[in-house]
N, C-alpha and C positions, 0 to 999 in steps of 0.2 A: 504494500500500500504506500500511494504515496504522502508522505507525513509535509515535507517545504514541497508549496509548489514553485512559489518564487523562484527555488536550485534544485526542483525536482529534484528530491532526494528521498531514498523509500525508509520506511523501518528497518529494513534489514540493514543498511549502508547507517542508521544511528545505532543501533542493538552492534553493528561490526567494530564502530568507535568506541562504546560504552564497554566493551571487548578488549580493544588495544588502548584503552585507561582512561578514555574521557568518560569525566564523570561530574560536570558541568555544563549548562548552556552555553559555558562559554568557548570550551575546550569544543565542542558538538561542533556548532559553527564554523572555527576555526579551523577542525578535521574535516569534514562535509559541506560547510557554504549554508546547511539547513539552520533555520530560525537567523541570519545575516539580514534578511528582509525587511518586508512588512512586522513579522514577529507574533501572526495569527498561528503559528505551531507551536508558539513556548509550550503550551499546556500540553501536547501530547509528547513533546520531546523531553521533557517533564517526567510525564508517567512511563515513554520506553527508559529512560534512566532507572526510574524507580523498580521496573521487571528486575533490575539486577539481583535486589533480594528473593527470589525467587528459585529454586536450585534447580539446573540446568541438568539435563543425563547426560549430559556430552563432557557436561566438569565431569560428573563423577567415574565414567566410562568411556574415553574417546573413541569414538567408531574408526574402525581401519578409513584409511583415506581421506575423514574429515579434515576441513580445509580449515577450519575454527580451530584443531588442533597446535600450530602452529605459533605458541605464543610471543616467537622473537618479530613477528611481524608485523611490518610498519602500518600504522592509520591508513594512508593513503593505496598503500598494496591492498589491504583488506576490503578498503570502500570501491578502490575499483574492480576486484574480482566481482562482490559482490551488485557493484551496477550491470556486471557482464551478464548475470544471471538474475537481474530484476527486470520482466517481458516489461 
């Protein structure tokens, strides 16, 4: 879905930030362009930060091949894998 229309930028591409350590609006932005705008996503870019309390199976079990495994991986590597696979 997408969360900034402003930078088109979907949940998955802030959830992949909030991933390689942003854990602020401001960092969000900074890593992604999303909420840089107008600023009508704060609120959901908000609550995908808050998911982080939430326990992931992928923390507790990494699947062979997951691409989220990979924790040395930069922001920007992550957000654009993941724009590659946001239709």
């Amino acid at each position: 879905m997408i969360v900034c229309l402003c930078e088109a930028v979907s949940d998955r591409a802030i959830r992949a930030a909030r991933e390689a350590g942003a854990r602020t609006l401001e960092a969000v932005a900074e890593a992604t362009g999303a909420g840089s705008g107008c600023g009508c996503c704060h609120t959901t870019i908000v609550k995908v930060l808050a998911d982080a309390a939430r326990p992931s199976p992928c923390k507790a079990v990494p699947c062979a091949g997951c691409p989220r495994s990979a924790a040395n991986e930069s922001v920007p590597a992550r957000i654009a894998a993941d724009r590659l696979e946001t239709p």
